[in-house]
C-alpha positions, 0 to 999 in steps of 0.5 A: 091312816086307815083300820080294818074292821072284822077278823084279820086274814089268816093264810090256810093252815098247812093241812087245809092248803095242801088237801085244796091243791091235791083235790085241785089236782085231782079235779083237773085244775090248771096251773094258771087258776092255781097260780092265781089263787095262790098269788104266785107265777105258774112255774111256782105253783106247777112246782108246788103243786108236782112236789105235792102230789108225789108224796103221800098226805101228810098228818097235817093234811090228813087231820084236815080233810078227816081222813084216817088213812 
């Protein structure tokens, strides 16, 4: 049996995930890179990725980017 030293992982709150995908999005990224660093097939990140850019930021994404507006 093996144990883990240092801080458990924790995935990125919500308003952090969201803030680095729009940016990827904004920067030109391509679904295969998110797709990778995300751990997921392309078709799904390109799906999270197109639902998330279609709507406004949300409070959460807002609060972790400091944006007011």
């Amino acid at each position: 049996m093996s144990s883990l030293s240092g801080p458990a992982f924790r995935p990125p709150a919500p308003g952090h995930r969201d803030a680095a995908v729009r940016q990827h999005a904004a920067q030109g990224g391509s679904y295969g890179a998110l797709a990778s660093s995300m751990g997921v097939t392309r078709a799904t990140a390109q799906y999270r990725r197109d639902v998330l850019v279609k709507k406004d930021p949300s409070e959460m994404e807002k609060w972790a980017t400091g944006s007011s507006s």
